[in-house]
MILOLUM-744745 format. One record per residue (C-alpha): x, y, z; residue in one letter; residue number from 1. Coordinates in steps of 0.5 Angstrom, whole numbers, plus 500, padded with zeros to 3 digits. Layout:
REM MILOLUM-744745
+-----+-----+-----+------+------+
:  px :  py :  pz : resn : resi :
+-----+-----+-----+------+------+
:   X :   Y :   Z :    A :  NUM :
...
+-----+-----+-----+------+------+
This chain:
REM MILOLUM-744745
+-----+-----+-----+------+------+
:  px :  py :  pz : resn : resi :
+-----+-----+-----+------+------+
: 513 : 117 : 300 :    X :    1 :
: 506 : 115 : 302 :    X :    2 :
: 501 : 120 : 302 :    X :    3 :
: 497 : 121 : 308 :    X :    4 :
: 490 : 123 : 306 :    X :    5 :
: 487 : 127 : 312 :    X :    6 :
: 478 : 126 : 313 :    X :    7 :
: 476 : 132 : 311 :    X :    8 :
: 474 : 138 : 317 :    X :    9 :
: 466 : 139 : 316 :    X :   10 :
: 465 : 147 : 317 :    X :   11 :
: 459 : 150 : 319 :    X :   12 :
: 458 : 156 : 314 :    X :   13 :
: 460 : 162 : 316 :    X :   14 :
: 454 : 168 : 318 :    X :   15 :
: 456 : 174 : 313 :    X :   16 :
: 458 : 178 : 320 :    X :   17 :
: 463 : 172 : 321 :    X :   18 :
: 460 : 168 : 326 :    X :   19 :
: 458 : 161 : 325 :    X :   20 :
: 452 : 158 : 325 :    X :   21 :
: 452 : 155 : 331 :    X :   22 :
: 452 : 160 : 335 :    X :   23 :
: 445 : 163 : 332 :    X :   24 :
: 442 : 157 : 333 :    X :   25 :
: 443 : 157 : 340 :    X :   26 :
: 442 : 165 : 341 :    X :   27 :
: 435 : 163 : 337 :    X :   28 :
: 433 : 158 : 342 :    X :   29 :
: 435 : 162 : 348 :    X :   30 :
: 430 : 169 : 345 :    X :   31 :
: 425 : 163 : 344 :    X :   32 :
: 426 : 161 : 351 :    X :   33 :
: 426 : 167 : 354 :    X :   34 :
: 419 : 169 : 349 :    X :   35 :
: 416 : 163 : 352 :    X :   36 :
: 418 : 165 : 360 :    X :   37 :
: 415 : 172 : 358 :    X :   38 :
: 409 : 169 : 355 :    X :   39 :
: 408 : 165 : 362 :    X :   40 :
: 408 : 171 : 365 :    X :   41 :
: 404 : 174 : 362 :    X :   42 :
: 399 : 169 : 363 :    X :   43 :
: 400 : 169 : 370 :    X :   44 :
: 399 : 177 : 370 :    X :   45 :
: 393 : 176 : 367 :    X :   46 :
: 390 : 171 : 372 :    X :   47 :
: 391 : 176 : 377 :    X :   48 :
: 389 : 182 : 374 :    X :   49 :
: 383 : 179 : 372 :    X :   50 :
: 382 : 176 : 381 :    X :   51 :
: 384 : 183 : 382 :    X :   52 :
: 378 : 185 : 378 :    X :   53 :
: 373 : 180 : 380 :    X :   54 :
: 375 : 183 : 388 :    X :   55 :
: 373 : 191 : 385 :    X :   56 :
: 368 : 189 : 382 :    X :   57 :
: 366 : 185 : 389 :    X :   58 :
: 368 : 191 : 394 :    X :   59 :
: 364 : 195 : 389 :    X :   60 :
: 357 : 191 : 390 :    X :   61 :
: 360 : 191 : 398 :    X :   62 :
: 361 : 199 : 397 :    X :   63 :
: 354 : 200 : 394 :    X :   64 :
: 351 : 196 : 400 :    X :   65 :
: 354 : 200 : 404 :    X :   66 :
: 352 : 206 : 403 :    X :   67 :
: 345 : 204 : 401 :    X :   68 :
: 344 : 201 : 408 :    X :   69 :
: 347 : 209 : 409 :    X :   70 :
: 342 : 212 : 406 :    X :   71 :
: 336 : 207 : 409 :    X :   72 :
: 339 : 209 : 416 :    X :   73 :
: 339 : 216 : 414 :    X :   74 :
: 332 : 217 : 411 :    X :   75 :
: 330 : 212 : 418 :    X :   76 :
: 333 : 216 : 421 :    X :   77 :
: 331 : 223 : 419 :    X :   78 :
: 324 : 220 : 419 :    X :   79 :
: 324 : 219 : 427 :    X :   80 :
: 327 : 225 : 428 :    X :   81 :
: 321 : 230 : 424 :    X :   82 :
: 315 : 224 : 429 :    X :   83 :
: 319 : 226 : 435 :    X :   84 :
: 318 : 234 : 433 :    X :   85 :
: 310 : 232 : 431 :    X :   86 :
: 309 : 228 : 438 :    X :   87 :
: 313 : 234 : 442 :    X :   88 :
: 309 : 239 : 438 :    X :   89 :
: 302 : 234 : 439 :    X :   90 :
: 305 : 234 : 446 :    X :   91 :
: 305 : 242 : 447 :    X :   92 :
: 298 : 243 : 443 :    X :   93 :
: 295 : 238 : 448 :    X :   94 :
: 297 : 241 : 454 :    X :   95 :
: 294 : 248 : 452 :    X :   96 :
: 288 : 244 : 450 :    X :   97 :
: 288 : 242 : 457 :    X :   98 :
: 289 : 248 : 460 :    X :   99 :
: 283 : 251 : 455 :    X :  100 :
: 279 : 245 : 458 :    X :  101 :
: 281 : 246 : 465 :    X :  102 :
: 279 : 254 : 464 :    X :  103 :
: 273 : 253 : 461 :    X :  104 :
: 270 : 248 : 466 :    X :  105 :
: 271 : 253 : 471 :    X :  106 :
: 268 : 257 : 468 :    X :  107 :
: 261 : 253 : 467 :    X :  108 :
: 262 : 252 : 474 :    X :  109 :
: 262 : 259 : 476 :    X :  110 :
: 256 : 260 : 470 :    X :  111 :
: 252 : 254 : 474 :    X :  112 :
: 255 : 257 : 480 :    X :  113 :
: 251 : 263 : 479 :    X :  114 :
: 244 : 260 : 476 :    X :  115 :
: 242 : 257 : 482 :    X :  116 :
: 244 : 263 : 486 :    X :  117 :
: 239 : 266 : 481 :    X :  118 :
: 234 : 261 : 480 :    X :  119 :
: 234 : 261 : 488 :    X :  120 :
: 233 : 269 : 488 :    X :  121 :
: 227 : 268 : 483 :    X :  122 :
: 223 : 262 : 487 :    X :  123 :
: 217 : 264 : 491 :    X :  124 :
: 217 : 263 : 499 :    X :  125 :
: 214 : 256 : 500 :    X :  126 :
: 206 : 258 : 502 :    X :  127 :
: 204 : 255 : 509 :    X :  128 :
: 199 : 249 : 506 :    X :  129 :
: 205 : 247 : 502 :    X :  130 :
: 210 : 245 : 508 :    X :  131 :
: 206 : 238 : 508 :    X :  132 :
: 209 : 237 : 502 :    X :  133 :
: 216 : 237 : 506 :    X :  134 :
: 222 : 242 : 505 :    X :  135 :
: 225 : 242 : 498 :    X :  136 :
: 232 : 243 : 496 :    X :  137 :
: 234 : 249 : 493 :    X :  138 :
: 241 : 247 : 492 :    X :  139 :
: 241 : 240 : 489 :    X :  140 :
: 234 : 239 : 484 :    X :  141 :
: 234 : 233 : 479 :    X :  142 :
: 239 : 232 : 473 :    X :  143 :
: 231 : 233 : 468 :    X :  144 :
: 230 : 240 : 473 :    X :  145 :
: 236 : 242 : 473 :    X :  146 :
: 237 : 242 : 465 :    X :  147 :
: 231 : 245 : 464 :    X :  148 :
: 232 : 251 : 469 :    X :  149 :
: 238 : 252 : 467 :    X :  150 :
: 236 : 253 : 459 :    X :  151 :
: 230 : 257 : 461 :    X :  152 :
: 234 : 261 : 466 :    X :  153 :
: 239 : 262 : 461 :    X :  154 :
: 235 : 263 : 455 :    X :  155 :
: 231 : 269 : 458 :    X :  156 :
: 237 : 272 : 461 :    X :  157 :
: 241 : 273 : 454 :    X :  158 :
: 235 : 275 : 451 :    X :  159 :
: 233 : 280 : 456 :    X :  160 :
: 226 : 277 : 456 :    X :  161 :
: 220 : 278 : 461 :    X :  162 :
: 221 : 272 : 465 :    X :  163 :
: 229 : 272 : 465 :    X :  164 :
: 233 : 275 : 470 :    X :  165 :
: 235 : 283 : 470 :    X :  166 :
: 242 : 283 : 467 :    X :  167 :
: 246 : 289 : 466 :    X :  168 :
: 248 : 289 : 457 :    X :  169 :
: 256 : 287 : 460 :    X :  170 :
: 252 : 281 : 464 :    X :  171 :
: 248 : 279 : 458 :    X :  172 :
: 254 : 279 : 454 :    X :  173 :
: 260 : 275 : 459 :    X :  174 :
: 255 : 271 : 460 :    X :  175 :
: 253 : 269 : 453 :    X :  176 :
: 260 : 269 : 451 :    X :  177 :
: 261 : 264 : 456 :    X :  178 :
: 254 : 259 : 454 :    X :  179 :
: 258 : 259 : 447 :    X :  180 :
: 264 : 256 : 449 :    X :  181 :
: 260 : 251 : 455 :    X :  182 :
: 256 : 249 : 447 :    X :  183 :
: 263 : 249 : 443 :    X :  184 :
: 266 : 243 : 448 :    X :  185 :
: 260 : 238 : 447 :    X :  186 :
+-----+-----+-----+------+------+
């Protein structure tokens, strides 16, 4: 009989747990690829992280912008208020300045008012030799006459001299009270 020689099968080693090689080549490759997929992935998440970061860190600047432009309204704000209250505050000091004006000039009127009723009573009757001269108002005396009789009428009315007017120690003092403030609005 002829003996027939087979070829000889090539056998992969076997893996101590029984499974051929082959088989962990494969499973290698796939954890591999599977590594390689996870790397790229976090990869990607890193980009995106990091835009992430960059728009925080952009809404923060826009943030802090935000609340000091805030701040700036706010304090503007409260600025305008606190002149609004001086300007009304001013407003209210000038209308009682006003009315204080407004009494005082009624009062230095009523004082000149008085100076030439008095300055009237103490001028003596025109003589008949001086009427040529022409009749002289007793009512409208020049600005020059007119100071100069009220400082020496008023003078000696105060000081209760001789060539002063007879007032009585209430008179002299309103009257007094009254030169003061005409002397304090100049």
């Amino acid at each position: 009989m002829k003996n027939d020689k087979q070829s000889p099968v090539r056998v992969l080693p076997a893996h101590p747990a029984g499974r051929p090689m082959s088989f962990f080549k494969k499973r290698e490759a796939e954890v591999l690829k599977q590594s390689l997929d996870a790397v790229a992935r976090i990869d990607r998440l890193d980009e995106v992280v990091r835009d992430k970061d960059e728009q925080i860190v952009s809404l923060n600047r826009m943030l802090c912008d935000t609340i000091a432009e805030r701040d700036a309204a706010l304090r503007e704000a409260e600025a305008l208020q606190q002149l609004h209250r001086v300007n009304a505050q001013l407003r209210n000091e000038n209308t009682q300045l006003m009315a204080q004006l407004q009494s005082c000039e009624a009062l230095i009127e009523q004082l000149n008012l008085r100076i030439r009723a008095f300055e009237v009573e103490r001028e003596p009757a025109p003589s008949v030799g001086s009427e040529s001269n022409g009749p002289r108002s007793l009512y409208a005396p020049s600005v020059g006459a007119r100071s100069a009789r009220y400082s020496g009428s008023l003078a000696g009315s105060l000081s209760g001299g001789a060539s002063g007017l007879r007032l009585a120690p209430s008179e002299r003092a309103r009257m007094h009270d009254v030169a003061t403030r005409a002397m304090l609005l100049k």
